[in-house]
C-alpha positions as CSV (number, residue, x, y, z in Angstrom):
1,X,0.0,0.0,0.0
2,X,1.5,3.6,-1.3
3,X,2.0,6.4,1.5
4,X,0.0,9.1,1.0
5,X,1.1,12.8,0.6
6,X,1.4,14.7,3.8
7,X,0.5,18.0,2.5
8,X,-2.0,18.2,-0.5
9,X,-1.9,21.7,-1.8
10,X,-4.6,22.4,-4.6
11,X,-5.0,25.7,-6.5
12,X,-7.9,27.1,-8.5
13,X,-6.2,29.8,-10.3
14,X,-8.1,33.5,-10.4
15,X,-11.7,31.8,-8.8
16,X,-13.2,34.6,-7.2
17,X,-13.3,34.6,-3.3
18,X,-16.9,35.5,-3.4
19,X,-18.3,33.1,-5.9
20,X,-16.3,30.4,-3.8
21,X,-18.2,31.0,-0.7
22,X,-21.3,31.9,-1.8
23,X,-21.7,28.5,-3.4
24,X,-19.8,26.6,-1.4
25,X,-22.3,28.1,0.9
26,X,-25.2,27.0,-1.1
27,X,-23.5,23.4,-1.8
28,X,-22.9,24.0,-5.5
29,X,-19.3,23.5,-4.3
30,X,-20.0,20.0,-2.1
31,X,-16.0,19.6,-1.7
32,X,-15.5,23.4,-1.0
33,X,-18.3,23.0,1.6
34,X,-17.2,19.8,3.2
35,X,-13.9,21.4,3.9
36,X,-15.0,24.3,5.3
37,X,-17.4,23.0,7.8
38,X,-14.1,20.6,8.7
39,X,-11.7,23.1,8.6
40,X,-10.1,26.7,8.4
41,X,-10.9,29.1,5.7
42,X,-9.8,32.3,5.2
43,X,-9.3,35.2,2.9
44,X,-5.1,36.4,2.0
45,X,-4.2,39.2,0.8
46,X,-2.7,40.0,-2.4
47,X,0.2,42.5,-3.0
48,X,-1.5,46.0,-3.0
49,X,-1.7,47.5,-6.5
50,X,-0.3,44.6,-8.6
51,X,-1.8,41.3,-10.4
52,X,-1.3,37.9,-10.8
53,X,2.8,37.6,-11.8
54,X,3.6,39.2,-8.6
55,X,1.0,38.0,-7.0
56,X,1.8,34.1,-7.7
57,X,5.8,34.6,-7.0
58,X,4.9,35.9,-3.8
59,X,3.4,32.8,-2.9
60,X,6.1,30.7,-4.1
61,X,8.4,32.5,-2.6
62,X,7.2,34.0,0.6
63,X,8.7,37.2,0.2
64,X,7.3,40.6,-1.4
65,X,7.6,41.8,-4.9
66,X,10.8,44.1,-4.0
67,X,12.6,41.0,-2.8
68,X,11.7,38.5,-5.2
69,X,11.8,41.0,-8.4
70,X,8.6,40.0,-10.6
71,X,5.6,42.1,-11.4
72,X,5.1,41.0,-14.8
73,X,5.8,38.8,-17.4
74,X,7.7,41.6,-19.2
75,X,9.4,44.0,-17.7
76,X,11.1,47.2,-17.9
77,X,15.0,46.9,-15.9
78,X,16.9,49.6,-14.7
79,X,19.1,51.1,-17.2
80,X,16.4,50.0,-20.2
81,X,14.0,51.5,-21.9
82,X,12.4,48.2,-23.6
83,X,9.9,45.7,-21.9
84,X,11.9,42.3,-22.0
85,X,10.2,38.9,-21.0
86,X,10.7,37.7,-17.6
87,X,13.0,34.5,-17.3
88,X,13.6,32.2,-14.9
89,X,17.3,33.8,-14.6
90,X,15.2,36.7,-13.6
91,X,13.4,35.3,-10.1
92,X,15.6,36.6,-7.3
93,X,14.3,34.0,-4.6
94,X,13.7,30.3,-5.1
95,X,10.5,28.9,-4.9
96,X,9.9,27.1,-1.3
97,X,9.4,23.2,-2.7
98,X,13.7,24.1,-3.7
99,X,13.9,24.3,0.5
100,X,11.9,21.4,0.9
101,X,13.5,19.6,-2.0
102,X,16.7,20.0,-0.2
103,X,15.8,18.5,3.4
104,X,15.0,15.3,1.6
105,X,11.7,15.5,1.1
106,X,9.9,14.2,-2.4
107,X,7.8,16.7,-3.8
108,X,5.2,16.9,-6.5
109,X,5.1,20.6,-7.9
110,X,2.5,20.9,-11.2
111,X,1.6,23.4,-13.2
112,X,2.3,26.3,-10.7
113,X,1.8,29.5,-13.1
114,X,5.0,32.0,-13.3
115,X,7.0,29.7,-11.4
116,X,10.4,29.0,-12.7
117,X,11.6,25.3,-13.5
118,X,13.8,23.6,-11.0
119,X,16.8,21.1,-11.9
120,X,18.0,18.2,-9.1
121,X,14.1,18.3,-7.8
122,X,14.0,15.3,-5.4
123,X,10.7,14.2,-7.2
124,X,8.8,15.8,-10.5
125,X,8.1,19.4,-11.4
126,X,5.5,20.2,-14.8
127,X,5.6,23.4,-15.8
128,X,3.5,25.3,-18.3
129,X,1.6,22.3,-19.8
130,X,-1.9,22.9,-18.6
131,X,-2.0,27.0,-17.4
132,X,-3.2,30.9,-17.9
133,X,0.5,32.0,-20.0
134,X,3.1,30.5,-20.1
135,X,7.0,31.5,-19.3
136,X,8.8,29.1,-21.2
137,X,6.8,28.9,-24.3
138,X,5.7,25.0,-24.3
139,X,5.8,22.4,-21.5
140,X,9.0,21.4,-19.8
141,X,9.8,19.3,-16.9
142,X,12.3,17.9,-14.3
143,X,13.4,15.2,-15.1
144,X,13.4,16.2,-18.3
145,X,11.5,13.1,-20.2
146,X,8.3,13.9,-18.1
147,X,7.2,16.4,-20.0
148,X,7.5,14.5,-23.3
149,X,6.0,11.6,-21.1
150,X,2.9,14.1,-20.4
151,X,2.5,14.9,-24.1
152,X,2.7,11.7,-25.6
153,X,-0.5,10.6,-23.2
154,X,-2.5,13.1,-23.7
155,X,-1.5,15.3,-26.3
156,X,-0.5,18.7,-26.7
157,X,-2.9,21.2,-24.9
158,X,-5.1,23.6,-26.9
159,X,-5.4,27.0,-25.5
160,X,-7.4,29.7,-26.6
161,X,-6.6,31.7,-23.1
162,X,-4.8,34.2,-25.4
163,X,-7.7,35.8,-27.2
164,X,-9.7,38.3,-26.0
165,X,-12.6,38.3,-27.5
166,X,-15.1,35.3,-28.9
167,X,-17.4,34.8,-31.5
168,X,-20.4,33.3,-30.2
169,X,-20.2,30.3,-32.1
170,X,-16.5,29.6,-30.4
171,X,-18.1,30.1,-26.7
172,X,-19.6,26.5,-26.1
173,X,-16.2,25.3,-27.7
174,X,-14.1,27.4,-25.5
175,X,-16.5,26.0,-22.4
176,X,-16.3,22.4,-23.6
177,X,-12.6,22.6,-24.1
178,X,-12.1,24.3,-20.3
179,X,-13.9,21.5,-18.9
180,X,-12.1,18.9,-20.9
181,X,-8.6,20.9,-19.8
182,X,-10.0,20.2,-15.8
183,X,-10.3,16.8,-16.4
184,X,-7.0,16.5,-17.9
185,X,-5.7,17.9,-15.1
186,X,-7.1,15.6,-12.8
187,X,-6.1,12.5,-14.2
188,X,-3.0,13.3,-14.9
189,X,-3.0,14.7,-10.8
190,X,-4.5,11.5,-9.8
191,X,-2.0,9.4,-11.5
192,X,1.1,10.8,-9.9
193,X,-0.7,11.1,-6.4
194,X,-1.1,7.5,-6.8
195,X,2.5,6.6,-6.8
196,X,2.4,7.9,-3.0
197,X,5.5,8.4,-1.0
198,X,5.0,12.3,-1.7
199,X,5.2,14.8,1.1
200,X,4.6,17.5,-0.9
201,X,1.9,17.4,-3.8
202,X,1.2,20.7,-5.7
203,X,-1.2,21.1,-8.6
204,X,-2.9,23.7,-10.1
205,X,-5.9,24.1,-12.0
206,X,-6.0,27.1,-14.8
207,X,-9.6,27.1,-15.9
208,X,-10.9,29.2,-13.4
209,X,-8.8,31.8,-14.6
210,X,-9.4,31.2,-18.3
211,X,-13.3,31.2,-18.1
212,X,-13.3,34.5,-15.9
213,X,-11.4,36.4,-18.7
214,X,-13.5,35.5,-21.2
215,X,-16.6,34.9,-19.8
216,X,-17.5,37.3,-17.0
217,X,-19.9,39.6,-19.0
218,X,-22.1,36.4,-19.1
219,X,-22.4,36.5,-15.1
220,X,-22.4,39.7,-14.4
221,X,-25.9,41.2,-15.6
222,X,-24.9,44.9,-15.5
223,X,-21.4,44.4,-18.0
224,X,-22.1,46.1,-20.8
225,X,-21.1,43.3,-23.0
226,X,-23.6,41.5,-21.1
227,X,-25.9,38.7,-23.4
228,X,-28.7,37.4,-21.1
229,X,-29.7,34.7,-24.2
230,X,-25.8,33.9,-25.0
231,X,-25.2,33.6,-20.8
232,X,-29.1,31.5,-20.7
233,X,-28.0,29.1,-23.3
234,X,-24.2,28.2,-21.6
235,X,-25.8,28.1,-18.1
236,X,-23.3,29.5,-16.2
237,X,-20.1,28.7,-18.0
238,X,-18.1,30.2,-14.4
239,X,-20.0,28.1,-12.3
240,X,-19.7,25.0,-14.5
241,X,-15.7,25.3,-14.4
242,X,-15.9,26.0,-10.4
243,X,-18.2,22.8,-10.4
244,X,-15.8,20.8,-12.1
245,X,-13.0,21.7,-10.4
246,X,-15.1,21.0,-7.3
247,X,-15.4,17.5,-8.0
248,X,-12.0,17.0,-9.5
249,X,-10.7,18.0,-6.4
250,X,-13.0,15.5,-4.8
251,X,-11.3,12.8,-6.9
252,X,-8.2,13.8,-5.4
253,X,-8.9,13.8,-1.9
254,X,-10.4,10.4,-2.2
255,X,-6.7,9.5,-2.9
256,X,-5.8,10.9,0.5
257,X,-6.1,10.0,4.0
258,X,-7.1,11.7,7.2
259,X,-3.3,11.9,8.0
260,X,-2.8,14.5,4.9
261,X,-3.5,18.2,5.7
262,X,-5.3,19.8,2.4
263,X,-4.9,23.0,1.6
264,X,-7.5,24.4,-1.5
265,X,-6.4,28.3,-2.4
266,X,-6.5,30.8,-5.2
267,X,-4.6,33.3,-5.5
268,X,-6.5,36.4,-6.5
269,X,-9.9,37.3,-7.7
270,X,-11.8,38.3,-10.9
271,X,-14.7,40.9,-12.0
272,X,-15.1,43.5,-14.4
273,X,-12.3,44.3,-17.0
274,X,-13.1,47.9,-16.5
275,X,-9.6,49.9,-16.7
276,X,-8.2,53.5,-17.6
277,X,-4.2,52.0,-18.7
278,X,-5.8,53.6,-22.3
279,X,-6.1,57.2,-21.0
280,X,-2.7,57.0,-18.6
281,X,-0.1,58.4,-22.3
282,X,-2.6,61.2,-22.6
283,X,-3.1,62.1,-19.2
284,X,0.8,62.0,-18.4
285,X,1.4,64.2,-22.0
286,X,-1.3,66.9,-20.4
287,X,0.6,67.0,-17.0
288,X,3.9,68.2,-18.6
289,X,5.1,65.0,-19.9
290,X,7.3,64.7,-23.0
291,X,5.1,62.2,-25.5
292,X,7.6,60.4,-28.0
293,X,6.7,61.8,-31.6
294,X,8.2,59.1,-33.7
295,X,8.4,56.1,-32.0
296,X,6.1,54.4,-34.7
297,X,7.5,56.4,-37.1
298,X,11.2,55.0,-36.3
299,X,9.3,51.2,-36.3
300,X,8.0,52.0,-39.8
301,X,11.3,53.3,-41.1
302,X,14.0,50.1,-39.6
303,X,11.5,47.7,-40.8
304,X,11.5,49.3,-44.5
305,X,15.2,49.3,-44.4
306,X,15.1,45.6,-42.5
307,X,13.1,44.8,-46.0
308,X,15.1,46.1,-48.6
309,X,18.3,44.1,-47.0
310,X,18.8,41.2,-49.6
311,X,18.2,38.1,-47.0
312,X,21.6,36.5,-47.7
313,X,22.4,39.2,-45.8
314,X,19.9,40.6,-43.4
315,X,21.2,38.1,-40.6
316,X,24.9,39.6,-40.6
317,X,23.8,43.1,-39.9
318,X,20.7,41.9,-37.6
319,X,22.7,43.1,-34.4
320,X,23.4,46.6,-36.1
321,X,19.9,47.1,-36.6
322,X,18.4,46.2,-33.0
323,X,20.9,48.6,-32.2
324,X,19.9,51.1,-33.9
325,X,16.5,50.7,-32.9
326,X,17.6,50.6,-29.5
327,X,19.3,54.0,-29.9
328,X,16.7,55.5,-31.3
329,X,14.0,54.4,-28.8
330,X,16.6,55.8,-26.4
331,X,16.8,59.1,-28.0
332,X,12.7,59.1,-27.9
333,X,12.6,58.6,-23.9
334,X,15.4,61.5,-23.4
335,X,13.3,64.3,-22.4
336,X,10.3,61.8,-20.5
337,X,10.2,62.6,-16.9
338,X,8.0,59.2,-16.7
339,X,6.8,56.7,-19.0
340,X,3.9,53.8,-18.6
341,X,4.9,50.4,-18.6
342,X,2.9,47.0,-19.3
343,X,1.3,45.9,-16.1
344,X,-2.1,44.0,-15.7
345,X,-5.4,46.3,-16.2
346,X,-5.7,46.2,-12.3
347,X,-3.6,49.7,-12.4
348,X,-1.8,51.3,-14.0
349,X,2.2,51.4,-13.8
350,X,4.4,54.4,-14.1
351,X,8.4,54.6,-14.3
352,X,9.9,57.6,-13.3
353,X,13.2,58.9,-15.5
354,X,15.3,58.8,-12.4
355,X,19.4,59.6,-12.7
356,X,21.1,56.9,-11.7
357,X,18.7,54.4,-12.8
358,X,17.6,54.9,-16.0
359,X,19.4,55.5,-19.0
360,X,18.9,59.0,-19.8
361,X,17.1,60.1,-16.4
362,X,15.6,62.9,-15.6
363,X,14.1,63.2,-11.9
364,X,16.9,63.1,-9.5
365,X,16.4,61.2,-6.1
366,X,15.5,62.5,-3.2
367,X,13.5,66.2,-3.0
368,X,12.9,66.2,-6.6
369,X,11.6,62.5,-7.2
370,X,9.3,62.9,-4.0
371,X,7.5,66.2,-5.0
372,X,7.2,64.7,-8.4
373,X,5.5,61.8,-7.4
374,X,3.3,63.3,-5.4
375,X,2.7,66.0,-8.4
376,X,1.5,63.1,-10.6
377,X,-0.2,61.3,-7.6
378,X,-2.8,64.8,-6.6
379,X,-3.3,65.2,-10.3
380,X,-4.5,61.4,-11.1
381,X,-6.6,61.8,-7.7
382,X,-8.1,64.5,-9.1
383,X,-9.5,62.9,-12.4
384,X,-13.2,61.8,-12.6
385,X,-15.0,59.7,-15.0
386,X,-16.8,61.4,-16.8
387,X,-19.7,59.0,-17.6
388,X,-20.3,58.5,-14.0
389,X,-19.0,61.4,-11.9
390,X,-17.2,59.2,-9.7
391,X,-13.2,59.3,-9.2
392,X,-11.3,57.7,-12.1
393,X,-8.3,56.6,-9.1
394,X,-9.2,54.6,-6.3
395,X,-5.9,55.3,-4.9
396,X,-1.8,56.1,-6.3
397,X,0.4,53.3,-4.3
398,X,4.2,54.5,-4.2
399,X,6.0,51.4,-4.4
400,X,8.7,52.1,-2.3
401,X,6.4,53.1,0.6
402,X,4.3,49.6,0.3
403,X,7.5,47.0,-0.8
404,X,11.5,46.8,1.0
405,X,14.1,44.6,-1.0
406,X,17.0,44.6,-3.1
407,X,15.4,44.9,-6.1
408,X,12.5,47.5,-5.6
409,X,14.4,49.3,-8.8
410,X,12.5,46.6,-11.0
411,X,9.1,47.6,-9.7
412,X,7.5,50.5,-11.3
413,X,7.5,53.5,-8.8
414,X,3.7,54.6,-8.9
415,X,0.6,51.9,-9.6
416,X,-2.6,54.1,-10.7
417,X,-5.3,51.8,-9.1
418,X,-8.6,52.3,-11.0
419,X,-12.1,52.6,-9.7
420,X,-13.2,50.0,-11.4
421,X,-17.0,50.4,-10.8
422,X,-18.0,51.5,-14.2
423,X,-16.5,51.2,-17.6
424,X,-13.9,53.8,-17.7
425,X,-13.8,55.6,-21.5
426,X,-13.7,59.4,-20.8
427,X,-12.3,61.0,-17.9
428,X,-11.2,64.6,-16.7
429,X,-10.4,67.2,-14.5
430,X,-9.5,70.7,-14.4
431,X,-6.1,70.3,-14.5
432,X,-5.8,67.9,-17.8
433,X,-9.3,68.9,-19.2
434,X,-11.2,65.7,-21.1
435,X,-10.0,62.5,-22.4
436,X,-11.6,60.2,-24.3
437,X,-10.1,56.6,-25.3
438,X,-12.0,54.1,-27.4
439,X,-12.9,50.6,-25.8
440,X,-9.4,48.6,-26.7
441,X,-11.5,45.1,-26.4
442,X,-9.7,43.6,-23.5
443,X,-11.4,40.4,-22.1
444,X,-14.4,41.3,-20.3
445,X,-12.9,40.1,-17.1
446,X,-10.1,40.6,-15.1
447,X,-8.0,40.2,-11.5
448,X,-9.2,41.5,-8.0
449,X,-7.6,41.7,-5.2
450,X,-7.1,39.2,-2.7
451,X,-7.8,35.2,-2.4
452,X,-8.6,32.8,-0.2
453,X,-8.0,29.1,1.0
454,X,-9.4,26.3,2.4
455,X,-7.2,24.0,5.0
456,X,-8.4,20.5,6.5
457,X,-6.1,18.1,8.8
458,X,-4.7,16.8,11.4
459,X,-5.1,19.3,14.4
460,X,-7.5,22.0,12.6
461,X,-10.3,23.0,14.3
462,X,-13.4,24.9,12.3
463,X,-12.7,28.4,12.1
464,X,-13.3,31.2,9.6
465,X,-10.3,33.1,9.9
466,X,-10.0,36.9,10.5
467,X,-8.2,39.2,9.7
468,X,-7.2,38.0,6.6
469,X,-3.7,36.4,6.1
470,X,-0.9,37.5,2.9
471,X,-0.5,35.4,0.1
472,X,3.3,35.1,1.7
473,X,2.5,32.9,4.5
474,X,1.1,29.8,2.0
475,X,5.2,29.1,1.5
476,X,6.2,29.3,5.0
477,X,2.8,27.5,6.2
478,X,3.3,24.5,4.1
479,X,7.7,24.7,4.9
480,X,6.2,24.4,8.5
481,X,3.3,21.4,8.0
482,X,6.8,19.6,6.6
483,X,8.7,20.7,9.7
484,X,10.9,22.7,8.0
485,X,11.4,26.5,8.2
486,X,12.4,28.5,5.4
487,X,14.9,30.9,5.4
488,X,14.8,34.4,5.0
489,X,11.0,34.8,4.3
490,X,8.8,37.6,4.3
491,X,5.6,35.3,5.1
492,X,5.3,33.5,8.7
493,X,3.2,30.2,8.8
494,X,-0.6,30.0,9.1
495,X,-1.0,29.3,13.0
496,X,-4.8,28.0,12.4
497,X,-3.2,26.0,9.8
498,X,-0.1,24.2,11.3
499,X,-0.4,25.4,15.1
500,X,1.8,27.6,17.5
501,X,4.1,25.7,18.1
502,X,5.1,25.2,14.6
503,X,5.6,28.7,13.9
């Protein structure tokens, strides 16, 4: 007879805390349910301002943002100007199942999103076969036959998480394909729990993130993409996914013993897609910023002359020609006291030009830096929306008041959080008169703040947990359920989860 895991972690990726208890509440979600009756459940907190690629190496890592250097999947360094993809090189913190790895014990890691792949693993590690985006591009593994292994028995996974909008003949596919994707995920789950001896199983399941993107105008009656006869006719494509994940997670926990602590968690929320990141360029141009003028222009011109290059030839002089486009981008940021970078639609991110940092900076530290954040932080306070006459900004987060670490420098220095209670397509203010932006047809749906798990076990006693725990403690709880602390953390462990006297 195999040995069954000792800790059983389970993630639903993006599945809104609300929607999880109201129907574990009204049994729709019989596992959810079961292990909250049985156990502790509580909300954690995400970090403030920033979405899921911070919010999912936090947890892996038990340290903040500043500290462990991801906010998302492409990012703008110090000393650059251009957004580059995040690699694993990148991560400055290992993930926690590297500690555990190390003290001998066998681990299970699956599908974990924006997590990088370990090597020596004392057991398996999948990455990015079944999730929401992926890092490296296609699945890969430790060892390094598994993933191959994983693709010859089922295939190669068919995602359609990357578009953002659906026709509606491509909904019931993208619903049927979802729900075939969960049971994938559980067999393939089931079959390595099976092998037993694990003290650390990790899996994650995607699809609750995928059908929120895509799907939330269907739940939400007042979206104004909303289609009552489109949402009638799919009944409840969210709640399907949620229900299937329910029972897959059933499945798993039939695998399991009343020795094995489970812990069910996701890591952030979702609701409305409603976001200003199209207004910030204007705005920023209209408080004094320097807009560049030929940025496209410069695109147009390289790839002309990229063109005309005979292709016999076009590969020796490639590295001229990024450099010249580097150059030139360069030269376009020059006189930009801040620029916008990518983040998720949560907020939106500025960079300021600061000496010392970036290339050709502008703001100096100190005095200067501080009065003109705070000069961009009144003004963005001060914008409304002007469809509803409610403030555009819920609040301006200055990173390096909310986040210490080494590598706060990689985090963008302001995060404009949206009030994100109405479609946001013209706003104003006195200062930067009206702008107006058309819909840029992002999915319908996107992350909230804050998640919430589930925990059932040895020595847990029934408790809704308050106040709410951060997304930092899941590494250091789990480390401690192991008997094993973890070094230099941010996070402590769960106490209602793994007791005092492991803490």
């Amino acid at each position: 007879m195999t040995t069954p895991a000792k800790v059983l972690a389970i993630g639903m990726d993006s599945a809104h805390k609300d929607l999880l208890l109201q129907w574990s509440e009204s049994g729709d979600l019989p596992t959810l349910q079961f292990l909250r009756r049985r156990g502790v459940c509580g909300v954690m907190t995400s970090p403030p301002g920033l979405g899921d690629d911070a919010t999912w190496a936090s947890l892996y890592t038990g340290v903040s943002p500043a500290r462990h250097g991801r906010y998302f999947y492409s990012q703008v360094w110090p000393g650059t100007y251009k957004a580059t993809k995040f690699r694993d090189l990148d991560l400055k913190h290992e993930p926690f199942w590297d500690t555990i790895s190390c003290a001998n014990k066998r681990v299970v890691i699956i599908d974990v999103p924006k997590s990088p792949l370990s090597k020596d693993l004392n057991g398996i590690q999948l990455a990015d076969w079944l999730v929401h985006g992926r890092d490296h591009g296609s699945a890969c593994s430790w060892p390094p036959r598994l993933a191959l292994e994983v693709t010859e028995q089922f295939g190669l996974p068919t995602s359609l998480c990357e578009m953002t909008e659906l026709g509606k003949a491509d909904y019931k596919a993208f619903l049927d394909l979802q729900l075939s994707s969960v049971e994938m995920k559980a067999e393939l789950s089931g079959q390595y729990l099976d092998q037993g001896g694990w003290d650390l199983f990790m899996t994650v399941f995607k699809e609750s993130h995928c059908i929120g993107h895509l799907f939330w105008h269907l739940l939400d009656p007042a979206h104004p993409q909303h289609d009552a006869r489109l949402a009638l006719s799919l009944g409840n494509p969210i709640k399907k996914v949620y229900t299937a994940i329910d029972a897959a997670i059933c499945r798993l926990l039939e695998r399991v013993g009343p020795e094995t602590t489970v812990i069910i968690f996701s890591d952030l929320g979702m609701g409305p897609n409603y976001t200003g990141t199209a207004l910030m360029e204007d705005v920023l141009l209209r408080l004094g910023n320097h807009k560049p003028t030929s940025d496209r222009a410069s695109t147009s011109l390289l790839k002309s002359i990229r063109e005309k290059i005979p292709a016999n030839i076009r590969e020796q002089v490639k590295s001229r020609l990024g450099h010249a486009s580097r150059v030139w981008r360069d030269l376009e940021y020059r006189n930009r006291k801040c620029f916008t970078v990518g983040h998720n639609e949560i907020s939106g991110a500025i960079r300021i030009n600061l000496v010392g940092r970036e290339r050709y900076g502008r703001i100096h530290r100190g005095t200067e830096y501080d009065a003109y954040c705070e000069y961009l932080i009144s003004n963005f306070l001060e914008l409304i929306n002007l469809d509803t006459g409610e403030p555009l900004v819920q609040e301006v987060l200055r990173t390096a008041y909310l986040y210490q670490g080494d590598y706060l420098d990689n985090l963008p220095d302001l995060l404009v959080v949206w009030n994100r209670n109405a479609p946001i397509s013209c706003a104003g203010s006195v200062k930067v008169g009206e702008i107006r932006s058309t819909y840029p047809g992002y999915w319908s749906g996107n992350h909230v703040p804050d998640g919430i798990f589930f925990a059932s076990g040895p020595g847990i006693e029934p408790e809704e947990l308050t106040p709410p725990v951060s997304v930092m403690d899941m590494a250091p709880t789990i480390a401690a359920l192991l008997e094993i602390r973890l070094p230099d953390v941010d996070g402590v462990p769960i106490a209602a989860i793994c007791g005092k006297e492991r803490r």
